[in-house]
N, C-alpha and C positions, 0 to 999 in steps of 0.2 A: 551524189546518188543520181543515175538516173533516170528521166522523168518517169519511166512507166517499168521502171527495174521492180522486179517480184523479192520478197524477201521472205526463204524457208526458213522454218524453226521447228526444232525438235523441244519438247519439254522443257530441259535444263536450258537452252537459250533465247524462249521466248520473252524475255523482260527487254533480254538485250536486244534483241531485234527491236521491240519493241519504243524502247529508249533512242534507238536510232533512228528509225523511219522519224517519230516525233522532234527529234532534234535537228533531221534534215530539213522534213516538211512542214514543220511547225502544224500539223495536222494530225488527228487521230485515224490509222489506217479502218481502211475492211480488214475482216479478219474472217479466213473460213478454215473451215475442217481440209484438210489433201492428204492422199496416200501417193506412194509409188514413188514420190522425190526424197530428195537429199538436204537437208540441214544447211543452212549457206555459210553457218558457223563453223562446222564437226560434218563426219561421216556418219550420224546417225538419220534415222528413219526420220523425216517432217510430220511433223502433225499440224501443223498451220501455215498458212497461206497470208501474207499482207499485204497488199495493193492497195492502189488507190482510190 
């Protein structure tokens, strides 16, 4: 991953995103609210934002 890669999540794949950033960074991300992007899993609508 990298270092300052954003990771979008829609609903249905936020654990997984979630699972990932953690298993990369060995760290707990930020996590905020976003409209207007894309899912980095799917083509659906993001509802969160992970960064570091």
């Amino acid at each position: 991953m990298d270092e300052n890669k954003i990771i979008y999540a829609c609903i249905e794949h936020i654990e997984i995103a979630l699972d990932d950033y953690i298993n990369e960074k060995e760290n707990a991300p930020n996590m905020q609210k976003c409209e207007d992007k894309t899912c980095s899993y799917c083509s659906d609508k993001a509802i969160y934002k992970l960064t570091e």
